[in-house]
N, C-alpha and C positions, 0 to 999 in steps of 0.2 A: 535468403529470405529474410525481410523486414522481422528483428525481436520487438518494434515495438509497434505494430499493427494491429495485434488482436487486442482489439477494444474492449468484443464482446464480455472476455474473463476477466478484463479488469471494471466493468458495468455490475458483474453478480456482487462487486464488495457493495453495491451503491444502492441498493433497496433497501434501504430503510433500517438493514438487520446489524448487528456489529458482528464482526470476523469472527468465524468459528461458532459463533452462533447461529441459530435459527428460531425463526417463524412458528413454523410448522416441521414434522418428520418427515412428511411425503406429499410429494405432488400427485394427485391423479388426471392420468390427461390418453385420448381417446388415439391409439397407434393403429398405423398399415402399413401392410408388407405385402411385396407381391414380386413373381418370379416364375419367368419361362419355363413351361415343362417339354424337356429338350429330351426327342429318344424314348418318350412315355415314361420319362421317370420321377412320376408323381412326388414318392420318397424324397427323391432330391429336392426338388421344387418346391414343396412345403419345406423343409428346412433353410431352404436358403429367402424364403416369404417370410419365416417365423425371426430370423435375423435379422431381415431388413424392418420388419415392425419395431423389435429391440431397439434398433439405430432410431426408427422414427422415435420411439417413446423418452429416449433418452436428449435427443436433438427438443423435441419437445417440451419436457422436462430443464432443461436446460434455460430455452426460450421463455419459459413462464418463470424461473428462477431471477432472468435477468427482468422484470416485466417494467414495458416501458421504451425498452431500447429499438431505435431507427435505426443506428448504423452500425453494422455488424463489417468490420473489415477483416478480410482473411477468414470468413467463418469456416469455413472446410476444413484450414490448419488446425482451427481452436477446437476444433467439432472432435478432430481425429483424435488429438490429444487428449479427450476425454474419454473417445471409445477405445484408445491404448488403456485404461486405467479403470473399465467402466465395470467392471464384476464385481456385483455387488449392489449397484445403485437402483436397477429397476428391481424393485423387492417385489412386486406381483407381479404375474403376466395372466391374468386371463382372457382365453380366447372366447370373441362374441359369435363370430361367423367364421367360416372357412368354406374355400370351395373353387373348382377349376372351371373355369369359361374362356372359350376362345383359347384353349393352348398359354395359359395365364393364373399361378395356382396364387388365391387375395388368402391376407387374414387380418380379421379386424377384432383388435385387441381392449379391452382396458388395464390400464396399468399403471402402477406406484412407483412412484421415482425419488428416493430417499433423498434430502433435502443437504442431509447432514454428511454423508458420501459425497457428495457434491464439491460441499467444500472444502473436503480432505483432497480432490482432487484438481479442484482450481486455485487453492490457495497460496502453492509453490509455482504452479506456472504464470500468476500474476507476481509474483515478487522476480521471478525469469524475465517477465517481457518487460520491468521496471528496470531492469540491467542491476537486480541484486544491492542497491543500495544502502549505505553505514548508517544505521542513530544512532544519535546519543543522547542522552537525557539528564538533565540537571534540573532539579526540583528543591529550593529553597523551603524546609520545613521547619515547623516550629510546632511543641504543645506546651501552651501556655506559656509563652515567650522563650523557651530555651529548645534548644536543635537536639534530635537524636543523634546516636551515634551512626544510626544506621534508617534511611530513607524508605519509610515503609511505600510512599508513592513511586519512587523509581522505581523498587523494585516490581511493583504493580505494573505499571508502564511500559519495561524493560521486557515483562513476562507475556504481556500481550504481542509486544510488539514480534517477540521469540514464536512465538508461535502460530503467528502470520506469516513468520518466515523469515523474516526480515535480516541482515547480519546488522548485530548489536555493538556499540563502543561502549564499556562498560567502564564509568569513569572509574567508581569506587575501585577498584584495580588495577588501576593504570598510575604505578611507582615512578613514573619520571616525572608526572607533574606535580608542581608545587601545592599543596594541601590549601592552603593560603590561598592561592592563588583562586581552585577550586570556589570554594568560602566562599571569595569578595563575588566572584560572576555567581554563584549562588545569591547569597542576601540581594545586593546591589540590582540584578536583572540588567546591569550594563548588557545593553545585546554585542556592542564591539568585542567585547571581552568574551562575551558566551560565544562569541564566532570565532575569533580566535583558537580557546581552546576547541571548537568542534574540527578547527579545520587545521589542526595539530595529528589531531588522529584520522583525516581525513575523511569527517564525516561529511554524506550528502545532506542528511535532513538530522536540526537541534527541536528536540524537545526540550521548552524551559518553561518556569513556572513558580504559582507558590501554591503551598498548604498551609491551613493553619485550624489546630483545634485547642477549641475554648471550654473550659467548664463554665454552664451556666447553671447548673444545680448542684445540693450538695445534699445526699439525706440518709439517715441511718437506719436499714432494715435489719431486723434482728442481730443487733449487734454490729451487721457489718454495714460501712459506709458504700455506700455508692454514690458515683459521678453521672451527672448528664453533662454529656459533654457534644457540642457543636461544630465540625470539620468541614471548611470549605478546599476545594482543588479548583487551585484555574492552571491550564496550561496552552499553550503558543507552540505550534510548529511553524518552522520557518526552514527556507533552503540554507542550508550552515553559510552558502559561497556570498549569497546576496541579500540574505534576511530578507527575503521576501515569505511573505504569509500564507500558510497551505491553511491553517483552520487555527481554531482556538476553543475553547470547552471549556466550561465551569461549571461544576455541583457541588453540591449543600447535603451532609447526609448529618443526623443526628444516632446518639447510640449509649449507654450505659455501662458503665466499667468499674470495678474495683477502683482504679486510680483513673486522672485526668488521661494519665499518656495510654491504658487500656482502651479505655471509651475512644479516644480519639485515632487508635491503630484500625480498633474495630470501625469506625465511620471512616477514615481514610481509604479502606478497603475497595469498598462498594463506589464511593464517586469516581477515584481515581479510575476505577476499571470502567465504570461507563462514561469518563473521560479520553480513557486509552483506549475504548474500540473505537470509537467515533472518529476518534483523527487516525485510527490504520486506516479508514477507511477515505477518509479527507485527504491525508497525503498521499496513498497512493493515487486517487483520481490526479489530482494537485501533478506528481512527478508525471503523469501521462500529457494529460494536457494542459499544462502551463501556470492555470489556477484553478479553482473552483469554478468549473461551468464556461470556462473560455475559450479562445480558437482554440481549433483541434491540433496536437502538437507539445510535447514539451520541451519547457525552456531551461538549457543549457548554458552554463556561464563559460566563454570563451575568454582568455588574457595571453594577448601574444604582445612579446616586449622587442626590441629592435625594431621599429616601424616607425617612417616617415607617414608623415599624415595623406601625403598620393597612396601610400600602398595602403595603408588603413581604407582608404576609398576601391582600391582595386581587391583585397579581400571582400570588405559587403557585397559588392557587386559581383563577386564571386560563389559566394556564398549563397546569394539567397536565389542564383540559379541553380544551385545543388539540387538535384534529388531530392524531396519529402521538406526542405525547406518553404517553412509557414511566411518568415520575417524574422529580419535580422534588425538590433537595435543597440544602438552605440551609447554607451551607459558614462563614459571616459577616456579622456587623454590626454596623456601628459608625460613627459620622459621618456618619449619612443615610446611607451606603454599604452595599450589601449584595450578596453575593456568592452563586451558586447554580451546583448542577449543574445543567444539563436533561440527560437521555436520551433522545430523542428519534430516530425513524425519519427525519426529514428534515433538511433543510440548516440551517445555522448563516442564511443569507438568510431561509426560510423564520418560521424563528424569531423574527427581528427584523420581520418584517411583523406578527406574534405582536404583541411588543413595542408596537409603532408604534399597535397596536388600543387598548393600555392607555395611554396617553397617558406613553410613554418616547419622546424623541427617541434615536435608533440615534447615539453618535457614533463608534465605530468598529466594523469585520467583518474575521473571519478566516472559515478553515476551519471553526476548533476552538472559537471567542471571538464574543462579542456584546457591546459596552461599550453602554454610553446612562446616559441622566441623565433623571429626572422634570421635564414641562413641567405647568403649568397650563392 
């Protein structure tokens, strides 16, 4: 079965809310249930009527969560997967009517469908159907012209992203790269460089960016000074393989601090995180289908090395008869090397068994990436 089919749960990140947040606690939306009574066994038959309402209220519930959406592919897998996980989420059940006609026990219900359960339960099975994908984040900071030790926006960034589920590359940790090095793609925002290092640690998707707070007051209450101090956050997702653009974000928060670098921790806070929901939610649409709001499919960066420019043409044409294959797009070549978009409804795995058919041995897999090299 297709992981990356069910659209529907990767649609609930896309109304408007940021991850892990909510709207509202609860939907209320109007349930039915109904069920043979087989053998005069009324007993039975309303219980198994009062369950199938349940299913209606939370299918329901669900539908209205995602609101807006046309195409629901695989809804029955995405459906099941929530009523495997679903105690808990319809928090009322009252019944309006009940009653047996025709060998046929109905009930009709209104019901509250907690908003916030929801997302505790589709939250992992969309970063599932996105094949589990690496970020990393590098955020160039400054307050008042000099850099922390320590990146109060990554960590904002990093924390969201953690909690969407996401697996994380946590640069600040990571002992074998050069500090230096780190630095220059910080300040600089060379993107070569920030792809580099993202695809060192094999990340799919580079969070990069700047911060920067400013004091632009200065005044002394009783004694004590206080800062108004001024913090902007912009930041850029991009696929680490091809730098292409999943979303981009910038806010403006203002705030008051004992010192410049307080004011400016406290206002770095709040932008960066409604910076960092809004692109979980951009990127994951983005790794589904391809970019913001484009063919349905996402795009996977294939690099297979040993190939004459004939086989290069007999792979595309192999390829985009594949299964769930949207379009294939030849981005380079050169040194037996050739480089392609796939768009593609399925997995970057999926793809390389693809590969494997056309006599390319697979030498590396991401999320987002497929590497291999032509065997004989």
């Amino acid at each position: 079965m297709r992981r990356i089919a069910p659209v529907l749960i990767l649609l609930a990140l896309l109304v408007g809310m940021p991850f892990g947040a909510v709207a509202q606690e609860t939907i209320r939306v109007s349930a039915e249930g109904s069920a043979a009574v087989v053998g005069g066994d009324v007993p039975r038959a309303r219980e198994e009527a009062k369950r199938q309402a349940y299913r209606d209220a939370l299918e329901k519930g669900v539908g209205a969560y995602v609101q807006g959406i046309t195409e629901m592919k695989d809804f029955e897998v995405v459906r099941d997967r929530v009523f495997s996980q679903s105690q808990g989420i319809v928090t009322s059940f009252t019944i309006l009517s009940e009653g047996e006609a025709d060998g046929i026990y109905t009930i009709e219900a209104d019901c509250l469908v907690a908003t916030g359960a929801l997302d505790g339960v589709l939250g992992p099975a969309v970063i599932d159907v996105l094949g589990n994908p690496r970020v990393m984040v590098l955020v160039d900071e400054s307050i008042e012209n000099e850099r922390p030790f320590l990146s109060t926006v990554e960590g904002e960034v990093l924390r969201l992203f953690e909690k969407a589920g996401y697996l994380l590359v946590d640069a600040g940790q990571a002992g074998n790269l050069d500090q230096r090095q780190m630095d220059l793609a910080r300040e600089t925002g060379d993107v070569t460089l920030l792809q580099e290092l993202a695809r060192s640690f094999r990340a799919d998707v580079l969070i990069y960016g700047k911060a920067q707070g400013i004091a632009y007051a200065k005044q002394k209450v009783e004694g004590v000074t206080l800062y108004g101090v001024r913090s902007q956050v912009q930041l850029k997702a991009v696929i680490a393989q091809t730098a292409y653009v999943l979303g981009t974000e910038a806010f403006e928060a203002k705030e008051k601090g004992t010192s410049a670098q307080d004011g400016a921790v406290k206002a770095f806070k709040p932008a960066s995180r409604q910076a960092a929901s809004s692109l979980v939610n951009k990127v994951a649409y983005a790794l589904v289908s391809g970019s913001a709001g484009a063919m349905p499919g996402r795009t996977i960066n294939v690099v297979v090395d040993k190939v004459s420019f004939t086989q290069v043409r007999e792979i595309k044409k192999a390829l985009e008869e594949a299964p769930g294959v949207v379009g294939v797009y030849q981005r380079a070549f050169g040194g037996g090397k050739v480089e392609l978009d796939v768009v593609t409804e399925n997995s970057a795995e999926d793809l390389a068994v693809e590969l494997e058919k056309l006599s390319v041995e697979v030498t590396g897999l991401t999320a987002g990436t497929v590497e291999g090299k032509r065997v004989e």
